[in-house]
C-alpha positions as CSV (number, residue, x, y, z in Angstrom):
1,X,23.2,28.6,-20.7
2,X,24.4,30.4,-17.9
3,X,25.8,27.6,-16.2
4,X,27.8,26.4,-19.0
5,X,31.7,26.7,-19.2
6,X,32.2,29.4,-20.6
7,X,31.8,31.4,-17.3
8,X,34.1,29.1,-15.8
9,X,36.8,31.4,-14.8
10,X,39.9,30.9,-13.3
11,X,42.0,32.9,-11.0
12,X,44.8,32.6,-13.5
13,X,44.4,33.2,-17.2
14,X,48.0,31.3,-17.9
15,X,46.3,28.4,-16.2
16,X,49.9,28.1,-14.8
17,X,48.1,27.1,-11.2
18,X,45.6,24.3,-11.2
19,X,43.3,26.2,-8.5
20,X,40.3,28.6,-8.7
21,X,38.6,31.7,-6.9
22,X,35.3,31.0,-5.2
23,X,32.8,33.4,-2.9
24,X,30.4,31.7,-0.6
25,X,27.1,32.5,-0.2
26,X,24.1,31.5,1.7
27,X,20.3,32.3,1.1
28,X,18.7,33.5,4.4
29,X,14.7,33.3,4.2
30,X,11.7,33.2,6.8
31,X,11.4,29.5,7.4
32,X,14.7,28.5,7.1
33,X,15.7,25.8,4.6
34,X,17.6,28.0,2.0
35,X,20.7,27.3,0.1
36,X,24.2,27.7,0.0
37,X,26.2,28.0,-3.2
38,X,29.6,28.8,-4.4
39,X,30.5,31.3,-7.7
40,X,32.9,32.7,-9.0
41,X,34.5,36.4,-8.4
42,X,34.0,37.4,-12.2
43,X,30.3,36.5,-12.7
44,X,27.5,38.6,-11.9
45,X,24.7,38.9,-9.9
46,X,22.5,37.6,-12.6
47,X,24.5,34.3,-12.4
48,X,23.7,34.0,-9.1
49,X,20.1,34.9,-9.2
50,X,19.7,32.4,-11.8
51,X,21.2,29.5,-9.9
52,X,19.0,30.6,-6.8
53,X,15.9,30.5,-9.0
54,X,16.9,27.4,-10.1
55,X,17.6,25.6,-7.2
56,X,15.6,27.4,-4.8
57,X,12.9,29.8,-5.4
58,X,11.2,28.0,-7.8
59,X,10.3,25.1,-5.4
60,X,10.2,27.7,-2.8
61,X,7.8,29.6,-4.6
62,X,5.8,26.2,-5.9
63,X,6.6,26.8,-9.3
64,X,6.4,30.9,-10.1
65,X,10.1,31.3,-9.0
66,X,12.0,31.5,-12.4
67,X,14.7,34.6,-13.2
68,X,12.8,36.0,-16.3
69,X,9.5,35.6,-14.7
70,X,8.9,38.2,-12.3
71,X,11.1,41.5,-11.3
72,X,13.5,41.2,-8.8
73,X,16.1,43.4,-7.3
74,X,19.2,43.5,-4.9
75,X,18.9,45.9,-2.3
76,X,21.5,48.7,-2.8
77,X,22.8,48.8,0.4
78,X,26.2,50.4,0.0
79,X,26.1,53.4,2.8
80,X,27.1,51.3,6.1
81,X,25.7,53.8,7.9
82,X,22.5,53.1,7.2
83,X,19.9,51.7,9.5
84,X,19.9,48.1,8.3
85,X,23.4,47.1,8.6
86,X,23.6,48.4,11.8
87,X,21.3,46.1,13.1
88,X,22.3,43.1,10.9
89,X,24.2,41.3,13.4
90,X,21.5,41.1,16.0
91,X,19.1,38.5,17.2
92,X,15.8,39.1,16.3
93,X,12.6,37.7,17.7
94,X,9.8,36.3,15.4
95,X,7.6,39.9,16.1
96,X,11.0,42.2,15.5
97,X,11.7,40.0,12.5
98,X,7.8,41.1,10.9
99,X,7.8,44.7,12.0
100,X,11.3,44.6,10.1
101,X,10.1,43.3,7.1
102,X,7.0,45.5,7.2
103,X,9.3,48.7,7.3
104,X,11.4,47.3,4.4
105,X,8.4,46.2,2.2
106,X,7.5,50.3,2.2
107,X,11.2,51.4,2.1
108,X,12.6,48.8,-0.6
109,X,10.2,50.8,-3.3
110,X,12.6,53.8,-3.2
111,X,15.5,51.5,-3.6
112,X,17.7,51.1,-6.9
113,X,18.8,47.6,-7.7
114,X,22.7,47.0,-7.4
115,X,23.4,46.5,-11.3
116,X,22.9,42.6,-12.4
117,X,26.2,42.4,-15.3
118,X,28.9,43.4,-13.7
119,X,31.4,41.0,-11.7
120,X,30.8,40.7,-7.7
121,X,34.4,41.5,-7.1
122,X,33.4,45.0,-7.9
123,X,31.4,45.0,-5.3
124,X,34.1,45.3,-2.4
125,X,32.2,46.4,0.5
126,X,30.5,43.2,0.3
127,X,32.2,41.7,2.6
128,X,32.5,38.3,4.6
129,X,29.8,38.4,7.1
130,X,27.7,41.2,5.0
131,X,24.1,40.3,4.0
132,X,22.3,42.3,0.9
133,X,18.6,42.0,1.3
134,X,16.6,40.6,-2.1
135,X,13.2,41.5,-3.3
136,X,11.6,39.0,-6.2
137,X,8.2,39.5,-7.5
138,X,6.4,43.0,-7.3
139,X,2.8,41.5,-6.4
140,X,3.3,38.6,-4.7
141,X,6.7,39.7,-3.0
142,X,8.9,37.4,-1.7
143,X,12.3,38.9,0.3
144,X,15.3,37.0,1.2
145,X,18.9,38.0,2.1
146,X,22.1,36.8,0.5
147,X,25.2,35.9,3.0
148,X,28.4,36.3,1.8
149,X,30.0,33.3,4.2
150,X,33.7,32.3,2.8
151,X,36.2,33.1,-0.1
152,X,37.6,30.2,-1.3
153,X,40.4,28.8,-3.3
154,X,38.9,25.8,-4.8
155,X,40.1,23.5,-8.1
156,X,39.9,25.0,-11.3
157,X,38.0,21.8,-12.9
158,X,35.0,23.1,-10.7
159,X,32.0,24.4,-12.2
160,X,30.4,27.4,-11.7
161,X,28.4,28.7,-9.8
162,X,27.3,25.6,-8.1
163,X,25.8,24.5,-4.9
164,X,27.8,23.8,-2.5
165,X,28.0,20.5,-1.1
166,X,26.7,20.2,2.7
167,X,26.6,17.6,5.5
168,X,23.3,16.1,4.0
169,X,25.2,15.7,0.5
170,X,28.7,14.6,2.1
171,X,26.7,11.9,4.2
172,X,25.0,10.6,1.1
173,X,28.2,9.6,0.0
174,X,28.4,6.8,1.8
175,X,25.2,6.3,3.1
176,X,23.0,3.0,3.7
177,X,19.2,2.8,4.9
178,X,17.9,0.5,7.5
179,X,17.0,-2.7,6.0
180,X,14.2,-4.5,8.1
181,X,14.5,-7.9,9.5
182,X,13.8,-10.3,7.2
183,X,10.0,-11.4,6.6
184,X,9.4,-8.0,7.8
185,X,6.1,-6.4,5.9
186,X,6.6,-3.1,4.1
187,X,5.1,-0.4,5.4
188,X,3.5,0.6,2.5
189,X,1.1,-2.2,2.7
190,X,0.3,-1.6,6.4
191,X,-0.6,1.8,5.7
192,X,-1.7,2.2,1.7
193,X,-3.6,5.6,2.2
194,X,-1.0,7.0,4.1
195,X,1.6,6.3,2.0
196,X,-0.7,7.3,-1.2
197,X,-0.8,11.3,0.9
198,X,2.2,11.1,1.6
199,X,4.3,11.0,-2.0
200,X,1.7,10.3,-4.6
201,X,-0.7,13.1,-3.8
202,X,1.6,16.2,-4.1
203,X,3.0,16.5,-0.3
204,X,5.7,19.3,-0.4
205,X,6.6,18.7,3.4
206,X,6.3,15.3,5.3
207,X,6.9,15.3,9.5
208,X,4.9,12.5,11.2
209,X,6.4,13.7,14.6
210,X,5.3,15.7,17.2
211,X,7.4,18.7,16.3
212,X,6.1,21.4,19.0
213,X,4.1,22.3,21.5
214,X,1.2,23.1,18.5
215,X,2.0,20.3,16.6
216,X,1.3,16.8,16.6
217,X,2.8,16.3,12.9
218,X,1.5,17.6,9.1
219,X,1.9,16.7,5.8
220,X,1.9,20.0,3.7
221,X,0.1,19.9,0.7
222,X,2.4,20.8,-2.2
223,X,0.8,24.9,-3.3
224,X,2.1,25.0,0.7
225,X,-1.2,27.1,1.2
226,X,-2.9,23.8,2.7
227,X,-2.0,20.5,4.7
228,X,-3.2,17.6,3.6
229,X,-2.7,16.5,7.2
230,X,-2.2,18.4,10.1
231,X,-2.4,16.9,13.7
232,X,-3.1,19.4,16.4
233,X,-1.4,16.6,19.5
234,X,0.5,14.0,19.5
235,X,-1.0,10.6,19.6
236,X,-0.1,8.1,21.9
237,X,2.2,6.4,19.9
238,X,3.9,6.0,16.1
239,X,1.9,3.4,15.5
240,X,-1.4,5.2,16.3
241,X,-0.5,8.2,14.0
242,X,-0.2,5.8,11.4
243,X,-3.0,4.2,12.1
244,X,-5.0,8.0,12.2
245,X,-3.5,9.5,9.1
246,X,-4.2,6.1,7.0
247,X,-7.7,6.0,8.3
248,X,-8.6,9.7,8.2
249,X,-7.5,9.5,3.9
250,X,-9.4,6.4,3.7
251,X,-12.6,7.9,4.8
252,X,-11.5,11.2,3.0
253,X,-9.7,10.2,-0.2
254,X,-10.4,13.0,-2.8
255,X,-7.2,14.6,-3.9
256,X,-8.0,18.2,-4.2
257,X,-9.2,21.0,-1.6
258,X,-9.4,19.3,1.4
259,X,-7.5,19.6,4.7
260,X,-7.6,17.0,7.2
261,X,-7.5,17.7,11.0
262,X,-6.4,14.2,13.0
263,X,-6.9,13.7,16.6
264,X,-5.6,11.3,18.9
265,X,-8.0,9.2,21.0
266,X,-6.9,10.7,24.3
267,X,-6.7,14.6,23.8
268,X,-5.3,17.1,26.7
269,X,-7.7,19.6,27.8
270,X,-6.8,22.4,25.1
271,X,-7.0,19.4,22.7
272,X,-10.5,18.9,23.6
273,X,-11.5,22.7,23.4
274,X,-9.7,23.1,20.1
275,X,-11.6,19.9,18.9
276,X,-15.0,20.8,20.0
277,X,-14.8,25.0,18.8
278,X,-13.1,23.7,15.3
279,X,-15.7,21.4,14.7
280,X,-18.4,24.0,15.4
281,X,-16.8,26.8,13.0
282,X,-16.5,24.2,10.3
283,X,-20.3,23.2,11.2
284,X,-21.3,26.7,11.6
285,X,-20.0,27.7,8.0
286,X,-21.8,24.5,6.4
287,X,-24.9,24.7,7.6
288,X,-24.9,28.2,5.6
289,X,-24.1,26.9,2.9
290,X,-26.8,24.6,3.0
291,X,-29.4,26.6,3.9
292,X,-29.0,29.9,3.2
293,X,-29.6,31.2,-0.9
294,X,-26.2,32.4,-1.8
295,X,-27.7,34.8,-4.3
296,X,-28.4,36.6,-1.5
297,X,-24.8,38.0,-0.8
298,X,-23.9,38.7,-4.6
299,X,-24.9,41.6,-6.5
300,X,-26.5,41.4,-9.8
301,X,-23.4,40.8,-11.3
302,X,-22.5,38.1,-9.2
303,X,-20.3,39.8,-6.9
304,X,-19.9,39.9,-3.4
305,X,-22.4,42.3,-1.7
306,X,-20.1,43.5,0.6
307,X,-22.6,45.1,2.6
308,X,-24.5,41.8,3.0
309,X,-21.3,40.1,3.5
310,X,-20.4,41.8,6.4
311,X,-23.7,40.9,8.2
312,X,-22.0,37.5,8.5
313,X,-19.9,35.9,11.4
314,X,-16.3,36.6,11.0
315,X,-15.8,32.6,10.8
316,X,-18.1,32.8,7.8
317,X,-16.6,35.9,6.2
318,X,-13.2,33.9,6.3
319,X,-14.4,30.9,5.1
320,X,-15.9,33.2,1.9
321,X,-12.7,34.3,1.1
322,X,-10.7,31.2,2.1
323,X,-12.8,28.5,1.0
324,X,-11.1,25.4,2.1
325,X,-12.7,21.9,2.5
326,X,-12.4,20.7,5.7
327,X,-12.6,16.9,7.2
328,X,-12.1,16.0,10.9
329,X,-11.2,12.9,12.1
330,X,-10.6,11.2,15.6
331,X,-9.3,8.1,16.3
332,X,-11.0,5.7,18.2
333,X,-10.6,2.4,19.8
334,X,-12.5,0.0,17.9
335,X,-10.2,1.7,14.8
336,X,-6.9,0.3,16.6
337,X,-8.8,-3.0,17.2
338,X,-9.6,-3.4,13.7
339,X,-6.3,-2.6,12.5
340,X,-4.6,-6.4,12.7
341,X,-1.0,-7.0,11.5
342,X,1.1,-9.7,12.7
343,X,3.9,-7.0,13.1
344,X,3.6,-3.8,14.7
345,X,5.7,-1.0,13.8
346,X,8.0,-0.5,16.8
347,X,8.9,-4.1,15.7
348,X,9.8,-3.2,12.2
349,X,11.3,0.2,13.0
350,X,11.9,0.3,16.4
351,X,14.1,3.4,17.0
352,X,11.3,5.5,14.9
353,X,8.9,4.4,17.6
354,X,10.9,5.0,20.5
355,X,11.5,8.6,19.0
356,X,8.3,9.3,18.4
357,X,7.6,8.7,22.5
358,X,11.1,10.4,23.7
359,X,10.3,13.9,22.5
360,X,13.0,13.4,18.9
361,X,11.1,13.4,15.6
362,X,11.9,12.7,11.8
363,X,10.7,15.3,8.9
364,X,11.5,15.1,5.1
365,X,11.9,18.4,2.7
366,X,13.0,19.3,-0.2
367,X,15.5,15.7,-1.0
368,X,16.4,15.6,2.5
369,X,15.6,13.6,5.6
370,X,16.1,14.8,9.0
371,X,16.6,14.0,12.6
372,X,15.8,16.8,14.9
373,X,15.1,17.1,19.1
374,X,13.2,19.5,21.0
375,X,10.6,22.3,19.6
376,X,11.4,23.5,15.8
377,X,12.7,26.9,15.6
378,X,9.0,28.8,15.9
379,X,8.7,28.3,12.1
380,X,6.7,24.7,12.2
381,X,9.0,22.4,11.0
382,X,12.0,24.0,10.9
383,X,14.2,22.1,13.1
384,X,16.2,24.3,16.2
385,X,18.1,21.4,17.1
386,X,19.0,19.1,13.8
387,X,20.8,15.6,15.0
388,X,21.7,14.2,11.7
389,X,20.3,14.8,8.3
390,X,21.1,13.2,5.0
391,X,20.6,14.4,1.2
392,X,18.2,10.7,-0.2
393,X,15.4,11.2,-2.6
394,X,12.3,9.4,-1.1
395,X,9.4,8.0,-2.9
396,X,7.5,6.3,-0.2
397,X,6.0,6.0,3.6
398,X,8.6,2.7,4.2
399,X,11.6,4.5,1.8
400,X,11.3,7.2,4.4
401,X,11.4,5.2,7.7
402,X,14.3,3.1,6.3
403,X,16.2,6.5,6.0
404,X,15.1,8.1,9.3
405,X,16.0,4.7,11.4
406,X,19.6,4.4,10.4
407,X,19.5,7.8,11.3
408,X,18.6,7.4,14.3
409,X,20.6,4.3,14.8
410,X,23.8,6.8,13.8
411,X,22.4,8.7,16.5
412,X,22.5,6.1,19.3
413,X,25.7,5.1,18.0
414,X,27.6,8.6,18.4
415,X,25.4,8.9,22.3
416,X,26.9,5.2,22.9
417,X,30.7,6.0,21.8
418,X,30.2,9.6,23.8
419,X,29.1,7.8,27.4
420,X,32.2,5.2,27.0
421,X,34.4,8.0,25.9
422,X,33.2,9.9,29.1
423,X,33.2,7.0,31.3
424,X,37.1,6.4,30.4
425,X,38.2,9.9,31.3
426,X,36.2,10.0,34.3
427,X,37.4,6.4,36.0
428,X,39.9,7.1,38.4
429,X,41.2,3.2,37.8
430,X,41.9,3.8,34.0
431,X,44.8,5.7,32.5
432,X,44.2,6.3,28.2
433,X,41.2,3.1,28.8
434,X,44.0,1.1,30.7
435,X,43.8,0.0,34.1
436,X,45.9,1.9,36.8
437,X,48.8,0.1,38.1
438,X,50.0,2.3,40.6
């Protein structure tokens, strides 16, 4: 194995010092959420690719992101001079970010890889601060950029390469979730279908928050080519999204190929238009499938005629070539009615709800719960502005609410100790919290 200890390597070969030598790195990709990972100066780049496979790509990838199963290559990079390092310290917009990647896609081709066996202390002008652009997978390409951050001196016991441990893991430590008032009911039962969506049908990305201006909350299916939920504005509470997602899976319960749009009762003006048009393209593309002979846009092969083909409405052409089963649901009145429980949410987990209505918001991905405020970054879901976040593996709709309330109770703690804090140091009459005497 590559991970085994015999690349463990210490800085001193007499093992006269009980201490290590250990580079830094962080993976950089579109969407955020990479890693970071310590290794050591005398293994190799194919160490390290085969730690980020591991603990990265594959998941980010959904499964086609192991080292032996596509090519990859790190961008050789070496003249400082050129182009890309010039402008690696800027801040790019979403648009500049594309057009760069666009230029690189045709460029990286003519690129040689850096070599994959030799030690990364070798490579000297990769510095602290320098990023090396990385290029997996010929076809289906997926680039990312490595980030030398920090080198270390860590203890020798240490294995690696390893992943570095981060705020999320350090407050796992000593973590506890919220534990309901007693005689409280579980979640789970409140909301069964939800729950089922939510971690027993594949999810790969959970946020039940309004996390932007264009999104009332999703729940990405696990391929990440499909949402089993989105929710194109808020709802008028917590408990009403709840309420929505668990009805719009129990009318809709099949597991595979379907993508369910949720709308509040009360939608804005946009919300109504998107409603209305959405509907219509969906109704537009079924009503040819029901009545129009769909050996008449295939050739005698059973191709697509393309000629025939592009007779068709773009909406239709799309949906050809996308197919994707799509199920609309709004919420309604009589569905809140019916919905009875002695207990309402904001009663079970009453800082989730008052979240949910004071513009902060709860996500989980990837083993880790967060609390975020404000708009994500312009990459749904990926937080701008993360409040607290722990490492904790979740396997259901109340697991997950347990974890995001303490959270958020954490939160109102640290705003609580800040205003005192402030309030001290501000009050003329008080000297170090004392009264003033004089």
């Amino acid at each position: 194995s590559l991970f085994s200890p015999f690349f463990r390597q210490s800085t001193n070969q007499n093992n006269q010092s009980t201490m290590q030598e250990s580079y830094q790195y962080q993976v950089n990709c579109r969407g955020g959420d990479g890693i970071v990972f310590e290794i050591s100066p005398d293994q190799t780049l194919l160490h390290m690719m085969s730690l980020i496979c591991e603990e990265w790509l594959q998941d980010y990838r959904n499964g086609d992101g192991a080292v032996y199963e596509h090519l990859w290559k790190f961008m050789n990079y070496e003249d400082e001079n050129n182009e890309y390092h010039a402008a690696a310290d800027q801040q790019w917009t979403q648009e500049q970010e594309m057009a760069l990647e666009n230029y690189m896609m045709t460029r990286n081709e003519f690129l040689d890889s850096l070599p994959i066996n030799v030690p990364l202390k070798q490579f000297q002008w990769w510095d602290i601060g320098t990023s090396v652009p990385v290029q997996y997978d010929y076809g289906s390409t997926t680039y990312f950029e490595v980030h030398l951050v920090a080198k270390e001196r860590i203890a020798e016991d240490i294995a690696l390469p390893r992943i570095a441990p981060d705020e999320a893991d350090k407050l796992a430590e000593k973590f506890v979730p919220f534990a309901p008032k007693e005689g409280s009911p579980n979640v789970n039962d409140l909301f069964p279908h939800a729950d089922r969506m939510m971690f027993q049908m594949g999810s790969k990305w959970l946020c039940p928050y309004p996390c932007s201006p264009t999104s009332g909350g999703f729940v990405e299916g696990k391929g990440g080519d499909s949402d089993l939920i989105f929710i194109p504005e808020p709802f008028e509470s917590l408990q009403h999204a709840l309420i929505g997602m668990n009805r719009a899976v129990e009318e809709c319960p099949d597991e595979t190929g379907y993508s369910r749009s949720v709308f509040a009762i009360e939608l804005s003006e946009r919300g109504e238009r998107y409603y209305t048009r959405s509907g219509e393209l969906v109704q537009e593309y079924l009503d040819f499938v029901q009545n129009v002979d769909q050996r008449s846009i295939r050739t005698t092969t059973g191709a697509m005629d393309m000629r025939a083909v592009g007779q068709l409405s773009e909406n239709i052409q799309y949906r050809l070539f996308s197919p994707q089963t799509e199920f609309f649901f709004r919420l309604t009145r009589e569905d809140v009615e019916k919905f009875e429980t002695p207990t309402a949410v904001d009663e079970i987990f009453p800082l989730c709800a008052k979240a949910y209505e004071d513009g902060l918001w709860a996500s989980y991905h990837r083993g880790k719960v967060k609390i975020s405020k404000g708009s994500d970054s312009g990459e749904r879901g990926v937080p701008s502005t993360i409040l607290a976040q722990v490492a904790h593996e979740c396997h259901s709709l109340h697991e997950f609410f347990c974890v995001a309330e303490a959270l958020f109770q954490m939160e109102q703690n640290n705003n609580v100790f800040s205003a005192l804090k402030k309030t001290v140091e501000l009050d003329p009459h008080l000297i170090n919290g004392k009264p003033n005497t004089n």
